[in-house]
C-alpha positions in Angstrom: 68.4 -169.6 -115.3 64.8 -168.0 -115.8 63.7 -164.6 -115.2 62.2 -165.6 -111.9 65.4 -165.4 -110.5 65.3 -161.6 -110.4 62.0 -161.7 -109.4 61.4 -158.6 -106.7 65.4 -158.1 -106.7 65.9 -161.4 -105.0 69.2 -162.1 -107.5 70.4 -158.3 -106.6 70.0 -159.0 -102.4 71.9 -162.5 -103.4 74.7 -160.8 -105.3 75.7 -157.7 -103.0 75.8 -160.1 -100.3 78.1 -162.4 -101.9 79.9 -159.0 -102.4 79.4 -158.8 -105.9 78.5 -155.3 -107.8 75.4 -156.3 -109.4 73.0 -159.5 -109.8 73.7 -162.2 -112.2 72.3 -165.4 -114.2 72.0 -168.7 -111.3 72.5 -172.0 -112.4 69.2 -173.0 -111.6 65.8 -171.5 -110.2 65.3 -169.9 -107.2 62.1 -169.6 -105.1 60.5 -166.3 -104.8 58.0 -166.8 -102.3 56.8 -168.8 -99.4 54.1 -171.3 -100.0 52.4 -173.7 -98.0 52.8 -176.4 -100.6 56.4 -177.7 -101.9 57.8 -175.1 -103.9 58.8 -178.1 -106.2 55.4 -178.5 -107.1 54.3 -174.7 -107.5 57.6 -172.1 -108.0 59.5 -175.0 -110.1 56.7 -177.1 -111.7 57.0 -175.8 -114.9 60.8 -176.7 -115.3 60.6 -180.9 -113.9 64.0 -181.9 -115.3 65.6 -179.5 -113.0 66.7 -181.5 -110.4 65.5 -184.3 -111.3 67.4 -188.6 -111.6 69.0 -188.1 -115.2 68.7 -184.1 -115.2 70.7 -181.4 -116.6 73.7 -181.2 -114.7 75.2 -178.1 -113.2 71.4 -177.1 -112.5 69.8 -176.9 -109.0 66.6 -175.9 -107.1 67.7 -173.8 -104.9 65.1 -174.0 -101.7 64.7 -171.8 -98.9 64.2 -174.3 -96.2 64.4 -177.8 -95.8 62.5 -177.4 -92.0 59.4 -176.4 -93.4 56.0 -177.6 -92.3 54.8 -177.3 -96.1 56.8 -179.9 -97.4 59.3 -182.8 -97.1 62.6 -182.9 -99.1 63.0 -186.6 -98.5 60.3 -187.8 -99.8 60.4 -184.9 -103.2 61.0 -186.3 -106.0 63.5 -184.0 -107.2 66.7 -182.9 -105.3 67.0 -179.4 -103.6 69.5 -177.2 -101.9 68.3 -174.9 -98.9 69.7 -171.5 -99.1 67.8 -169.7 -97.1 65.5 -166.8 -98.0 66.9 -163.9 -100.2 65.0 -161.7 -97.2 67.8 -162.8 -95.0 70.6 -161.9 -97.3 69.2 -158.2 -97.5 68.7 -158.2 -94.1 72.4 -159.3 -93.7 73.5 -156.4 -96.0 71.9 -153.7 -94.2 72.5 -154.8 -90.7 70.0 -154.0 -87.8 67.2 -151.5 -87.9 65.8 -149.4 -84.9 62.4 -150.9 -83.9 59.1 -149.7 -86.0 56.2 -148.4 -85.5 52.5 -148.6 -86.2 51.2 -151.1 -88.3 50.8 -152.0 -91.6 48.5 -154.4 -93.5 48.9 -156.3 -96.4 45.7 -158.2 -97.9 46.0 -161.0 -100.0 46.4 -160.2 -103.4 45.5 -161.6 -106.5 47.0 -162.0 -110.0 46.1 -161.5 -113.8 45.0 -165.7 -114.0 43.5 -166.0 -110.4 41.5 -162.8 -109.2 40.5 -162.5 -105.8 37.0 -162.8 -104.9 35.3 -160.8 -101.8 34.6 -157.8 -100.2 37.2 -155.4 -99.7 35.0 -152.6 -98.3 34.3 -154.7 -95.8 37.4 -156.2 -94.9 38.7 -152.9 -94.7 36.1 -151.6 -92.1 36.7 -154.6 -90.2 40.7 -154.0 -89.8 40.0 -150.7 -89.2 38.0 -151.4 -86.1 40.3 -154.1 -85.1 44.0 -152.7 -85.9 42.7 -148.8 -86.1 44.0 -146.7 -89.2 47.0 -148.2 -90.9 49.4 -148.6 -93.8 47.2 -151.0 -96.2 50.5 -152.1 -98.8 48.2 -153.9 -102.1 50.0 -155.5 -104.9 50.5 -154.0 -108.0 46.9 -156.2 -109.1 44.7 -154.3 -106.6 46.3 -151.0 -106.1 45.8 -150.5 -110.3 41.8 -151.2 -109.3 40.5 -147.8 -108.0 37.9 -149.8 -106.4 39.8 -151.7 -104.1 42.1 -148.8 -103.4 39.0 -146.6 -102.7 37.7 -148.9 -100.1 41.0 -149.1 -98.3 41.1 -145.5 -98.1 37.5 -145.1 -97.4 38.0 -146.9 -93.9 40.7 -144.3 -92.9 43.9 -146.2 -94.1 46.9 -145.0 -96.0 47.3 -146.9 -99.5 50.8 -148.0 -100.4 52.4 -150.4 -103.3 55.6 -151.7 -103.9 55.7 -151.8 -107.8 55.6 -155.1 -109.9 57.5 -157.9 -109.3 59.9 -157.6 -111.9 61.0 -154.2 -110.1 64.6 -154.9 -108.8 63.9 -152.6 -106.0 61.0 -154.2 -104.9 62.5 -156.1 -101.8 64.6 -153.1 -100.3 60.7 -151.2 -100.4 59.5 -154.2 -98.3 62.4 -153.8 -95.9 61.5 -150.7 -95.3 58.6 -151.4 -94.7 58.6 -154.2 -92.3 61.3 -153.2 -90.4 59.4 -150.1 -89.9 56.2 -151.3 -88.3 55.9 -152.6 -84.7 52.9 -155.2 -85.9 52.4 -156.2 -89.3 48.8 -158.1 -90.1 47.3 -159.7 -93.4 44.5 -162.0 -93.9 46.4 -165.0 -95.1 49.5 -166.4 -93.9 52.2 -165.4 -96.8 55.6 -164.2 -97.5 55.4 -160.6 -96.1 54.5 -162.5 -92.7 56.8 -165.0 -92.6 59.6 -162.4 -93.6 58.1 -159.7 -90.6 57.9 -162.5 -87.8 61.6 -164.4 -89.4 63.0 -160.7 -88.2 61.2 -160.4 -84.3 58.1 -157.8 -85.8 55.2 -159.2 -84.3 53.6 -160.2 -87.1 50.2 -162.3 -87.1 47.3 -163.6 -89.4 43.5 -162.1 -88.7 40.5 -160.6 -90.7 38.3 -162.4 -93.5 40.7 -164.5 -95.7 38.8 -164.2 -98.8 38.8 -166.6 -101.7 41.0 -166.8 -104.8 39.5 -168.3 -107.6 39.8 -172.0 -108.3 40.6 -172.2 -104.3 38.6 -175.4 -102.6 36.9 -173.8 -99.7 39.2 -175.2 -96.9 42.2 -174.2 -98.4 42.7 -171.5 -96.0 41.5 -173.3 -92.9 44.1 -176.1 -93.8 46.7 -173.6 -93.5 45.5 -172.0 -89.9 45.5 -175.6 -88.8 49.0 -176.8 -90.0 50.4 -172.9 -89.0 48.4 -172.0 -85.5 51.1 -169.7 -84.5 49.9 -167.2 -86.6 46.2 -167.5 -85.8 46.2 -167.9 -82.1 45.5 -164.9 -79.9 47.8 -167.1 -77.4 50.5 -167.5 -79.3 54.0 -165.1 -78.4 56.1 -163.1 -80.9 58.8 -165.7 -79.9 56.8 -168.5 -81.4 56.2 -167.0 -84.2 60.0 -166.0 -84.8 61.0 -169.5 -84.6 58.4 -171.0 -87.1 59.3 -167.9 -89.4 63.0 -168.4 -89.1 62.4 -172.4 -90.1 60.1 -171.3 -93.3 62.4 -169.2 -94.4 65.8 -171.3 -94.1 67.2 -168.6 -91.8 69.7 -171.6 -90.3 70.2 -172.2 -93.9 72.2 -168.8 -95.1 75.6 -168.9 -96.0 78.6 -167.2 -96.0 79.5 -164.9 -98.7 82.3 -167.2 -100.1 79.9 -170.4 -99.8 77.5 -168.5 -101.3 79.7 -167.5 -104.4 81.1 -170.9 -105.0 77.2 -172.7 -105.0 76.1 -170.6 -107.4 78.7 -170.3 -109.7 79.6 -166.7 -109.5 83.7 -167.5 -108.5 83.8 -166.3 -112.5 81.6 -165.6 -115.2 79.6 -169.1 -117.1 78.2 -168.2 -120.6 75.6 -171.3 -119.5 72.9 -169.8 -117.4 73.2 -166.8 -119.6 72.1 -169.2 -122.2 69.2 -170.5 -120.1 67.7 -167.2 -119.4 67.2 -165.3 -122.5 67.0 -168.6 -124.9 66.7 -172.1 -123.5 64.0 -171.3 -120.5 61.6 -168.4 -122.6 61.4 -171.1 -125.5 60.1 -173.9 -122.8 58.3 -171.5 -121.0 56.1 -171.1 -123.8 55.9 -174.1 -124.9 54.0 -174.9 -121.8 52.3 -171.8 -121.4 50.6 -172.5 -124.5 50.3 -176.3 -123.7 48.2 -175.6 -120.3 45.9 -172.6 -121.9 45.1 -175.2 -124.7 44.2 -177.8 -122.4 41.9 -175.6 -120.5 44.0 -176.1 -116.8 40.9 -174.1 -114.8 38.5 -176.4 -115.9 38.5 -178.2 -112.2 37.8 -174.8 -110.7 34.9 -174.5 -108.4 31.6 -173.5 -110.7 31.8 -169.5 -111.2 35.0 -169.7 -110.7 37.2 -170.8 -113.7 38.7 -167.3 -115.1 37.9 -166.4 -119.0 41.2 -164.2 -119.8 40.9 -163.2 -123.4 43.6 -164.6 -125.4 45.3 -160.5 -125.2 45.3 -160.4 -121.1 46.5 -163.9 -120.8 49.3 -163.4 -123.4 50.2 -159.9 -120.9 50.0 -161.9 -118.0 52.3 -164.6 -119.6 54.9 -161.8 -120.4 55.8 -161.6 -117.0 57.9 -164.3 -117.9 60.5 -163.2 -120.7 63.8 -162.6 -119.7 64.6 -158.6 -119.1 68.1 -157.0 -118.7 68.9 -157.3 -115.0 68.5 -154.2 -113.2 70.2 -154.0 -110.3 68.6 -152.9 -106.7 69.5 -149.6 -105.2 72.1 -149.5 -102.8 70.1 -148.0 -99.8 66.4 -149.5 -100.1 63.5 -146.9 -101.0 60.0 -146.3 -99.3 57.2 -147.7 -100.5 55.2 -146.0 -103.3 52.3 -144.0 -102.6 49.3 -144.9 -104.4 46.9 -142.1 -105.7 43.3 -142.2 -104.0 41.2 -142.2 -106.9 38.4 -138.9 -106.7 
């Protein structure tokens, strides 16, 4: 119902799956990453009728996993339905791949609202001692910062991207380039891991985690306690393929015709057509405009609290309005190179 949904193709792996020939509007929202708090509370906290006693009707949260250790649906105060990941639908689609090879790297990232404080020259000397020269993948935030791109690429590493979020083609590059590598490594636990180890890559959490801005200081920690799998030299790629496959709902897929009928898509609904280009952009920013007003990184840690202007906040916020929905290519791409800056 909001342009989340389509967020990194996730609506386009969900629709060729289902068989269909292109995405289309959900009766709900849909959550586009892992996270290691309830999605209700993060992905879906900006819409709190959906799902809720006395809500809309005919309008879900559609979950990847109810087996997660982040959170517990019976004590939510809003109803969800577990899916399963769209990762798992794509990986459906295209079947089995040959195993990968080398390894590739992807560092936290951060966004427009919430930079990413630290020192990637020396995070990337230190992964190049530990893993040797690999693929470093950075989000669209850090591979547009020459610095950070410079220092990856300093320390002997190949720079790669997979485009913005709102790029339907964005998932089938991420395939590729998961189900490419024989190890895949980042300094936080986050999607890209849980997706690798879901599939059998060995795929594990090491190197300095860095610090978001507005993060408490044991933010990170808390997640290495709660998810030692991924931390612990000790640990198997077995382990780690069972937490993944419970994050992200992998016992939670459905079958194409199940899949059809939940969502809506057994014919066409003029409703969550409605939502996304009118009903959710006008409440979107109603509340975009209610938290800047109310000054919402004011709790930050001192130093901290980012200063957008009003222009780069209002760009950031765009992310948000509904777009045509582009469908995802058939076969999925390679990732994009990114250009080492002189």
């Amino acid at each position: 119902m909001e342009s989340q949904n389509h967020y990194y193709g996730h609506s386009s792996a969900l629709a060729r799956y289902a068989g269909l020939p292109g995405p289309r509007h959900l009766p709900g929202l849909v959550q586009h990453g892992w996270t290691a708090t309830s999605p209700l509370e993060t992905h879906f906290r900006d819409f709190p009728a959906v799902g809720a006693p006395g809500g809309r009707r005919g309008r879900s949260l559609f979950v990847w996993s109810h087996t997660s250790r982040a959170w517990d649906p019976r004590t939510a105060r809003r109803r969800s339905v577990a899916i399963g990941a769209p990762w798992h639908y794509l990986c459906a689609t295209l079947g089995p791949r040959p195993a990968g090879s080398g390894t590739v790297i992807l560092p936290v990232h951060g966004i427009a609202t919430q930079p990413l404080l630290g020192d990637h020259a020396a995070v990337a000397r230190a992964w190049a001692e530990t893993e040797g020269p690999a693929t470093v993948c950075l989000y669209h935030v850090e591979a547009d910062d020459p610095r950070v791109v410079r220092a990856y690429a300093d320390a002997g590493h190949r720079v790669v991207t997979l485009g913005r979020r709102t790029d339907p083609a964005f998932l089938g590059r991420l395939h590729t380039l998961l189900t490419g590598a024989a190890r895949v490594v980042s300094n936080r636990l986050s999607t890209p891991v849980v997706y690798a180890a879901a599939v059998g890559v060995d795929a594990v959490v090491s190197g300095d985690a860095m610090r978001l801005a507005g993060e408490r200081p044991d933010d990170a920690a808390a997640v290495a306690a709660r998810w030692p799998e991924f931390y612990e030299r000790g640990s198997t790629i077995a382990e780690r393929t069972s937490v993944a496959r419970d994050e992200t709902g992998a016992d939670a897929v459905l079958t194409p015709d199940d899949l059809r009928a939940l969502l809506g898509w057994d014919r066409r609904r003029p409703g969550p057509w409605l939502d996304h280009w009118l009903r959710a952009p006008a409440h979107r920013a109603a509340t975009q405009l209610g938290r800047r007003a109310s000054g919402s990184a004011s709790d930050a840690p001192a130093g901290d609290a980012p200063s957008l202007s009003f222009g780069r906040w209002f760009a950031a916020a765009t992310e948000y309005l509904p777009r045509p929905l582009g469908s995802a290519p058939a076969v999925p791409g390679e990732p994009l190179a990114v250009p080492v800056p002189d």
